[in-house]
C-alpha positions in Angstrom: -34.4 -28.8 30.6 -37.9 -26.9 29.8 -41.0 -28.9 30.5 -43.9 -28.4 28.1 -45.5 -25.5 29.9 -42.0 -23.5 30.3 -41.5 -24.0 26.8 -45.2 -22.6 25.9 -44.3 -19.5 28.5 -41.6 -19.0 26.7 -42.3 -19.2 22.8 -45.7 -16.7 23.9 -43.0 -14.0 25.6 -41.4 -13.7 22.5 -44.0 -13.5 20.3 -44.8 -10.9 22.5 -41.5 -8.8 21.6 -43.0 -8.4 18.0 -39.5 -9.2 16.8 -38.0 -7.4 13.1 -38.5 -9.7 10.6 -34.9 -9.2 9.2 -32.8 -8.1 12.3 -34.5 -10.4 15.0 -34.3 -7.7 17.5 -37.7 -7.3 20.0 -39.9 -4.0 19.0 -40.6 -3.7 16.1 -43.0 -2.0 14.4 -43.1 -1.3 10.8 -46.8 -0.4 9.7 -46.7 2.2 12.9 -43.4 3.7 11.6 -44.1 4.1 8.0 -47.8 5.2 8.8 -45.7 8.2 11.0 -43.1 9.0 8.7 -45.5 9.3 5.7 -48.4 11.3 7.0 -47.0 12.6 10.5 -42.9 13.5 9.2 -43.0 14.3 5.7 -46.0 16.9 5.6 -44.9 18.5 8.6 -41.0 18.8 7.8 -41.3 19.7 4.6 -44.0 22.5 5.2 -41.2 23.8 8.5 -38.3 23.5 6.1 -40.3 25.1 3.0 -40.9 28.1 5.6 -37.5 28.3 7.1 -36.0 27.9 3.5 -37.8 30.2 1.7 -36.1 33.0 3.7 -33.2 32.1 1.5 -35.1 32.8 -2.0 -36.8 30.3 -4.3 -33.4 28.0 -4.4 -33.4 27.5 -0.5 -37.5 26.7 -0.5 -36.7 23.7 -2.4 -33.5 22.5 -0.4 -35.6 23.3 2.7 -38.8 21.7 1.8 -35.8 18.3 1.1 -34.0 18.7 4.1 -37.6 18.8 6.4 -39.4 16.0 4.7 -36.1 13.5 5.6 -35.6 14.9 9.1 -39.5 15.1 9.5 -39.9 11.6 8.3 -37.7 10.3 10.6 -39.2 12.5 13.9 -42.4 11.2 12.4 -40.9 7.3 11.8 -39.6 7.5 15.3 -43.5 8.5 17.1 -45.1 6.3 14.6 -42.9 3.7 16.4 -43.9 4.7 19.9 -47.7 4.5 19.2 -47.4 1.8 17.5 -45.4 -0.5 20.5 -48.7 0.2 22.5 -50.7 -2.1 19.9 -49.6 -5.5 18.8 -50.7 -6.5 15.6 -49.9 -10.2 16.4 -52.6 -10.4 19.8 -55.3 -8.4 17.5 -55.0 -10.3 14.6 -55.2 -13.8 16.4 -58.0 -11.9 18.7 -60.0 -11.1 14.8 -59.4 -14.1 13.6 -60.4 -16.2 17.1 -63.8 -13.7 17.3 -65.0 -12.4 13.8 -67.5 -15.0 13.5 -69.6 -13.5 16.4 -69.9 -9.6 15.5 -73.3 -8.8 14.2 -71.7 -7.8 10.4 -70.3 -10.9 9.8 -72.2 -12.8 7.3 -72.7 -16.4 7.5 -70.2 -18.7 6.1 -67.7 -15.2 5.2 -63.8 -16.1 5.7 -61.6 -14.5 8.2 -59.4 -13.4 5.1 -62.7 -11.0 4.1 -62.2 -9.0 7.1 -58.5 -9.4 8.1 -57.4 -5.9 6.1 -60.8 -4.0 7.6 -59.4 -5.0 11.0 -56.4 -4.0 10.5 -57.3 -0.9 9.0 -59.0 0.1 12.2 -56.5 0.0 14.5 -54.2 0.6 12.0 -55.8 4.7 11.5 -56.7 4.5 15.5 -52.8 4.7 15.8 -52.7 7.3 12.9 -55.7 9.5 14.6 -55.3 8.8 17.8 -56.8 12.3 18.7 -59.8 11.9 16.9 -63.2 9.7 17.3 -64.0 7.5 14.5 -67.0 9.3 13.4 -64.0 13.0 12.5 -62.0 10.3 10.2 -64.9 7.6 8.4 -65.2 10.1 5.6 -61.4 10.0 4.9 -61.2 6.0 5.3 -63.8 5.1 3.1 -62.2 7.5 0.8 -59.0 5.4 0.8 -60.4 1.8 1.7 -60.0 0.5 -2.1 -56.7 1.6 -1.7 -56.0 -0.8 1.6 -58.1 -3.4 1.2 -55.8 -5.8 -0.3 -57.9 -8.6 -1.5 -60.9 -8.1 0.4 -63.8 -7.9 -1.7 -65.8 -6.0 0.8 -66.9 -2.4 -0.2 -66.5 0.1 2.6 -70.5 -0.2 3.1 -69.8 -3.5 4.6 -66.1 -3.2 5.7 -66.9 -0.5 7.7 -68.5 -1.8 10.7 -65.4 -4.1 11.1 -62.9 -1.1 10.9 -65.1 0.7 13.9 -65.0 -2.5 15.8 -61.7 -2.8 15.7 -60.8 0.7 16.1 -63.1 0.9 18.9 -61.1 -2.3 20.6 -57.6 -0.8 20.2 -59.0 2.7 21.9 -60.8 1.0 24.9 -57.8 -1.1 25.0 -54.9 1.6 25.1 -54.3 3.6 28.2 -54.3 7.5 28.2 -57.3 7.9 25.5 
C-alpha cells in the first residue's frame, strides 16, 4: 500500500507524461502538433508538391499542391510534436499562474486569467520560431494577438511584455538554443 508521499510521487510523474485527453497514452502534445502541421507542413508540402506537379501541366499542380499539403502536414504535425515534448504546458502554466503577480507588467489586483493566453502565446510561438529571437517575430504576433487572445482583454501594448517573459523562460529553459 502507497503512503501519502508515494502517492504524491506518483500522481506528479504522470502529470508529467502530458497524457492525450482522449487516448490516455503519455506524450502528447496537441498545440505543438497543430502549430507544425499548419504553418511548418502545409506551406512547405504544398509549395514542393505545386513544383513537382506542375511538371505534369496545370492538372497535376493542383493534385500536387493536395498531395504535399497532407504529407507536409503530417512531416510538419510529426516535428511540431518533437518541439513541443521539450515544453510542458502543464509545469508553465502552473509556474504563470504561481508567479504572475510578481513581474513588473502585472497590474495590481489583475487576474491570472488576463494573462494566461499571453503566456501561453509566448512559448507557444517560441516553439513555432525557435530559430528566431523575439524581437524578428513581435511584429507578426501583435499582428495576430486578437486572434489568440481568447478572452483576455489585454491589447498587445500590454500583453506583450508577458508573451516575451514567457518566451524568454521557455528559451533559457530548453537545451540546444
Amino acid at each position: 500500500m502507497m503512503d501519502k508521499k508515494q502517492r504524491s510521487e506518483s500522481d506528479m510523474a504522470k502529470a508529467d507524461e502530458n497524457r492525450d485527453p482522449l487516448s490516455g497514452e503519455p506524450g502528447a502534445h496537441p498545440v505543438g502538433t497543430g502549430v507544425g502541421a499548419a504553418v511548418g507542413g502545409l506551406a512547405t508540402g504544398a509549395a514542393t508538391g505545386a513544383a513537382v506537379g506542375t511538371m505534369a501541366g496545370p492538372v497535376g499542380t493542383a493534385i500536387g499542391t493536395a498531395v504535399g499539403a497532407t504529407v507536409g502536414a503530417v512531416g510538419g504535425g510529426l516535428a511540431g510534436k518533437a518541439v513541443a515534448e521539450k515544453i510542458d504546458p502543464t509545469v508553465e502554466h502552473e509556474y504563470w499562474r504561481t508567479n504572475y503577480t510578481s513581474r513588473p507588467y502585472v497590474r495590481n489586483g489583475e487576474s491570472f486569467d488576463e494573462y494566461a493566453p499571453a503566456y501561453q502565446y509566448g512559448w507557444e510561438s517560441r516553439s513555432l520560431h525557435r530559430d528566431k529571437s523575439f524581437d524578428e517575430v513581435e511584429r507578426d504576433l501583435g499582428r495576430d494577438w486578437d486572434r489568440v487572445r481568447g478572452n483576455s482583454r489585454l491589447g498587445w501594448d500590454r500583453a506583450r511584455a508577458a508573451v516575451r517573459d514567457s518566451w524568454e523562460r521557455v528559451t533559457d529553459r530548453t537545451p540546444g538554443r
